[in-house]
N, C-alpha and C positions, 0 to 999 in steps of 0.2 A: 591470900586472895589469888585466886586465879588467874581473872582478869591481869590481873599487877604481873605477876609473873610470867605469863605469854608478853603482855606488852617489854616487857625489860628483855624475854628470851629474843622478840622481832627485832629488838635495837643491837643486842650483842650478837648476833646472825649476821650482821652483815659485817662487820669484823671478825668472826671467830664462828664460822660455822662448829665447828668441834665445840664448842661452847654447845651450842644442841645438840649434838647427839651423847655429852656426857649427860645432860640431862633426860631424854629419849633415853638413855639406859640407866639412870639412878631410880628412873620409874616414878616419879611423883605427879604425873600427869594419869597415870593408871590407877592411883588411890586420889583421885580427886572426881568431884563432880564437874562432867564437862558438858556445854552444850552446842547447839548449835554454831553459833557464834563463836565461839573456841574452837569448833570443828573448822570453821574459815580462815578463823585468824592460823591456826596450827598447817592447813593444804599447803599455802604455796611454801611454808618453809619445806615442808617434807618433797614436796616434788622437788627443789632446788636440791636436796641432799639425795633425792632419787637419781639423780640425773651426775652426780660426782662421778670424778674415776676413781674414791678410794671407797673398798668394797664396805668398811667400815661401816661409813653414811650411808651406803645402798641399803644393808642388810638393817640399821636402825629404823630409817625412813620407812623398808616394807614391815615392819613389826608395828611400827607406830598406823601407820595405814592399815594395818589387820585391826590394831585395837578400834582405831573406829569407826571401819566398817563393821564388828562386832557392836558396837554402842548405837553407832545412825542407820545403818542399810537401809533395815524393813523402812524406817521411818524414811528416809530419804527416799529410799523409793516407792513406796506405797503413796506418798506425796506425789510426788512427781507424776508419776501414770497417773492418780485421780483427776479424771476429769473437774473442771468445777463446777461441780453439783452442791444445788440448793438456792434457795432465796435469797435475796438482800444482799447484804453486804456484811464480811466478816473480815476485819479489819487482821486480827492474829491469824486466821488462816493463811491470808494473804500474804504475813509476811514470812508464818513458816514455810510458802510454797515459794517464794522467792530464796527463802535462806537455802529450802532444799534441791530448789533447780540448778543455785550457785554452787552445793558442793556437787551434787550427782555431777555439771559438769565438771567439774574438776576431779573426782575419782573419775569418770570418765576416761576422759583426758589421760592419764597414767596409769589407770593397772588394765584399760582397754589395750 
């Protein structure tokens, strides 16, 4: 499960960064289906290991950071610039435009 496994990688991160990035390179997050939600929970680890002095983590973190802005970009940002257009009230829009303004800032934020 996914879910399961980001939450276990967020608690070993803070003990053992290298703990993420053998995983960031064994690559089981690139054969998995990820969304949203995974896209946030996964940011601030990767900015943290963006941000290290050993090149190791740098060079993990921007590979992992390619992979999804390869999987969310468009989505993230064609969200974000859409104005909100339409009638009523769309409760899932709502929260994917919230999901995607929290990552857009946060890629932002580091590969700006």
């Amino acid at each position: 499960d996914v879910k399961q496994m980001l939450s276990q990688l967020l608690q070993l991160h803070q003990s053992n960064p290298a703990i993420t990035v053998d995983v960031l390179r064994a690559g089981p997050l690139q054969n998995t289906t990820l969304d949203l939600v995974d896209a946030l929970t996964l940011l601030p680890l990767l900015q943290s290991l963006l941000a290290s002095q050993f090149e190791e983590y740098t060079v993990a973190s921007i590979e992992a950071l390619a992979m999804l802005l390869r999987s969310f970009g468009s989505l993230i940002a064609t969200t974000y610039h859409s104005a909100h257009e339409g009638v009523g009230v769309d409760l899932s829009m709502e929260t994917r435009y919230e999901r995607c303004k929290e990552c857009y800032t946060l890629f932002e934020g580091r590969v700006a």
